[in-house]
N, C-alpha and C positions, 0 to 999 in steps of 0.2 A: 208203771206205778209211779206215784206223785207223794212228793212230802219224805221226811228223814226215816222212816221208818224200812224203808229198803233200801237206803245207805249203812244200816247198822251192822259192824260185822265186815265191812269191806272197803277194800281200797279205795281209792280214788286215782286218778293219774293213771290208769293202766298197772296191769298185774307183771309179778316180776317172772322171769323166765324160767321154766322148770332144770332141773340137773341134766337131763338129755336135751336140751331147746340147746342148754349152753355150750355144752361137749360140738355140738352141731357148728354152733356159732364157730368157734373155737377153730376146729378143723377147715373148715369154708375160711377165715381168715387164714388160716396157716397155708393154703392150697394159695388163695391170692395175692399172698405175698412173695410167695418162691415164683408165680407163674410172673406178677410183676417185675423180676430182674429179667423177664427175657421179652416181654410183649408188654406196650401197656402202661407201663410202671407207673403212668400219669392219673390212671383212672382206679389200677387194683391196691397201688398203695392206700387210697383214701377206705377203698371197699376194704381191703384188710383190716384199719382199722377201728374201721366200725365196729366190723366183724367181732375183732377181738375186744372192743369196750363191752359188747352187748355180752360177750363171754362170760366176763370178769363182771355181770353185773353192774354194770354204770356205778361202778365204785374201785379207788385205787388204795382201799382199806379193805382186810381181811385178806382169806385165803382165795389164790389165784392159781387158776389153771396155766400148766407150763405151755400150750401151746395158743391158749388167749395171749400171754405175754410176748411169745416169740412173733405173733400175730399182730401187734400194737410196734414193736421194733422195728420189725423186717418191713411193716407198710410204710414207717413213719424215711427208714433209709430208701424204698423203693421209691416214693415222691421226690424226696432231698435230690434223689438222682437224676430223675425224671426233669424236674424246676433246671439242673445244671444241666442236664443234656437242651433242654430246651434253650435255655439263655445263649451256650455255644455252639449252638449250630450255626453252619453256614448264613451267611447275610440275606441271604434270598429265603429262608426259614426263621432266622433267630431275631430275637427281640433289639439287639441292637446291630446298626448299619456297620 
């Protein structure tokens, strides 16, 4: 359909995530942030915290689910980790000689 008349009534940008989409989110981050301290930390800290923005609604206003949040922390420590494990490793691995 063409013209404003089937924009009336509706979003634009993409629709916001249902209360179970979130819980979902939520969880899946929480999962790949604990899984992050042992495997990974490089790749599931970031996935975490997606996970947990998309939770929380891409907003750091209003009410927040407790495991979106521990989801957005635990990914953002699992990278910081990850960045330092990589920077000290061995010369034959690590960013400086």
């Amino acid at each position: 359909m063409t013209g404003t008349r089937y924009f009336e009534g509706k979003k634009r940008g993409g629709a916001d995530l249902s209360g179970d989409e979130r819980s979902t989110f939520g969880i899946i981050g929480l999962v790949c942030a604990v899984a992050g301290f042992f495997v990974m930390g490089f790749v599931l800290g970031p996935i975490a915290m997606i996970c947990g923005w998309l939770a929380m609604g891409r907003r750091w206003i209003g009410a927040r689910s407790k495991p979106a949040m521990v989801a957005i922390v635990l990914g953002a420590i699992d990278t910081v980790l990850a960045l330092v494990w990589l920077a000290t490793a061995p010369a034959s691995w690590g960013l400086w000689p």
